[in-house]
N, C-alpha and C positions, 0 to 999 in steps of 0.2 A: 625506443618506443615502438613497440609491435602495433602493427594496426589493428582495425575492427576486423573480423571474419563473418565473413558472408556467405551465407550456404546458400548455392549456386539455385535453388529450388525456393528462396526466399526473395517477396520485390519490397527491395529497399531506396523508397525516395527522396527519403531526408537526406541533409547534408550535414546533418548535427549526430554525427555515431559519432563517440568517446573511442581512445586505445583500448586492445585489448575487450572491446567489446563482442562476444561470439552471439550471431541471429540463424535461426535455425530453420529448417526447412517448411514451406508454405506460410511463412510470415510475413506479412505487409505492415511496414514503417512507411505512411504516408510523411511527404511533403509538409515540412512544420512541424514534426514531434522534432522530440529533442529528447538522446539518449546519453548519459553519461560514459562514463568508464568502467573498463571491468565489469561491463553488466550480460547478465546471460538472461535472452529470451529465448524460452522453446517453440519447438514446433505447431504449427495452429493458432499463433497468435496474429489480433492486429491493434496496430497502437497507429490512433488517428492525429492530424494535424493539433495543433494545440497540447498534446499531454506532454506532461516533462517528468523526464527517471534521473533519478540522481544517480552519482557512483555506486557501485559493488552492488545493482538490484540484481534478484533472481523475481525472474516471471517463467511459470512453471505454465506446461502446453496448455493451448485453449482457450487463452485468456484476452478479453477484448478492453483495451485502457481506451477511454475517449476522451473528446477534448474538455481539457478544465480539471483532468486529471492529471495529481501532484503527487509523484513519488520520490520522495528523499531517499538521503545517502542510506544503502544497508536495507532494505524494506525487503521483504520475502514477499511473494503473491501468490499461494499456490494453483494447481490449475483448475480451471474451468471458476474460475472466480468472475463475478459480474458487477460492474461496475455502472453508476448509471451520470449521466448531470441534466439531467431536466426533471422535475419536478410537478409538471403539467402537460406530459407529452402528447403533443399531435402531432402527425404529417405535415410540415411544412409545406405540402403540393395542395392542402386541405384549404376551399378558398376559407371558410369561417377562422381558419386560424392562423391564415401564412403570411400576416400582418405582426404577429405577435415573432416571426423568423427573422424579420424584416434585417433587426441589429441582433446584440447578445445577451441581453437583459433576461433572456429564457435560460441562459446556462448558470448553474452552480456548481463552482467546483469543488472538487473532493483532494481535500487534503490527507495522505499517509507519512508519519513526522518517519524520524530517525530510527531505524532499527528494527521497525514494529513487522508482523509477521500476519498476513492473511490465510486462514486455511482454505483446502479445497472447496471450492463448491457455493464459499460467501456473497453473498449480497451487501451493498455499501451502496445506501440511498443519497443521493445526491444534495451536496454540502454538509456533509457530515466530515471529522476530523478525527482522524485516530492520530494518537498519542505516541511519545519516542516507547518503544520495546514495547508497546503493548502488543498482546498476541488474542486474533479473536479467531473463535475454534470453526473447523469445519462445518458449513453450511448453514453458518449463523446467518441473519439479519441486521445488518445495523442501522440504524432507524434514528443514534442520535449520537453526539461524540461521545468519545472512547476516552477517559484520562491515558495517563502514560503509565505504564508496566501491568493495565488491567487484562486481569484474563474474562475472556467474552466468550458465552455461549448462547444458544438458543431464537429462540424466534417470537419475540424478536430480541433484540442482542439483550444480556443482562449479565451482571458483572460477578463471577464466583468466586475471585481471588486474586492474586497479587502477581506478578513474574519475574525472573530475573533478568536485566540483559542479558542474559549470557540463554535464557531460553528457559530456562527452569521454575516449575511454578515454587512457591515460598510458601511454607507454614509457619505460622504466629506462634508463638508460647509465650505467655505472658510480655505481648506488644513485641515483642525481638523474633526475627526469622535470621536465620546465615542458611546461603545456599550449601547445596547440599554438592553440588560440582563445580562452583569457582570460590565457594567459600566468602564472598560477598557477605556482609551483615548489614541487617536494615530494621528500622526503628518503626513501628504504624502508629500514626494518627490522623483517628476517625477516618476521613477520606483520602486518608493518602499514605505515603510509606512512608513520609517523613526526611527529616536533611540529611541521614545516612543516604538514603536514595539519591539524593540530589550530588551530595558529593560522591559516589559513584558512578553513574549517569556520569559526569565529568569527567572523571577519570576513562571513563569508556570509550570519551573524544576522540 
């Protein structure tokens, strides 16, 4: 089992780094996160007390994960991605409001399922839930859950098509898509892609 690697320029507090996990230069891993295996964070990151990364994440530089934030096994994050979990934010030093800091009833957390892929630059408002392999595009807003395999763009997020695990968006012809680079075939109905998906997705495990 190789250990975690720690770049000598990175302060890492936690005691929860996974094997084989590389943290890169000017990153702070406070005390309480919990990092899986296999995972690679870049440079200019910090992931606060509270957040949890599953195995094989890639967090790409820049990127601030707070606490209540949930990344599953496989999740892309690319950089300068913003993540929030308060909903009502004040200053907690703010007398009118630092009743409401008192416990945690202020946070909501953001869940990222299995696989799914955030582009640069996204916004992900707090308690919202993206979906396993869904991919929501560079510098979108999401403002409310993501199903699984949706492709997301815009501001704020809206949903323009379908994607493959494997990363590939899918074209319909007459309700059947087969990807076009792992050769995956999948069935749509109405709002969703159907049990080809689902037994796929499986097989993906």
């Amino acid at each position: 089992m190789t250990p975690a690697y720690i770049h000598p320029a990175a302060l890492v507090e936690s005691q929860e780094i996974g094997s084989e996990t590389r943290i890169w230069a000017f990153t702070h891993v406070m005390e309480g996160a919990s990092i899986g295996t296999r995972c690679n964070i870049g440079e200019h990151c910090f992931v606060e007390c509270g957040a949890k990364l599953g195995n094989n994440v890639t967090v790409k530089n820049g990127t601030m994960i707070w606490d209540g934030v949930i990344l599953e096994d496989g999740v892309f994050i690319g950089p300068h991605v913003l993540f929030t979990n308060d909903r009502y934010p004040r200053s907690p030093r703010l007398q009118e409001a630092k009743s409401r800091y008192v416990g945690k009833e202020w946070l909501f957390s953001t869940l990222v399922q299995r696989g799914a892929s955030i582009g640069a630059g996204a916004t992900l408002l707090a308690g919202v839930t993206v979906g396993s392999f869904a991919m929501v595009g560079a510098a979108t807003v999401v403002t409310r859950d993501v199903p699984a395999c949706a492709l997301m763009v815009g501001v704020p997020a809206r949903q323009i098509g379908w994607v493959c695990p494997c990363g590939q968006p899918l074209k319909f012809e007459q309700g059947v898509a087969m990807c076009n680079h792992c050769h995956r075939q999948y069935t749509n109905q109405s709002d969703s892609i159907g049990p080809v998906l689902a037994a796929n997705l499986a097989a993906a495990s």
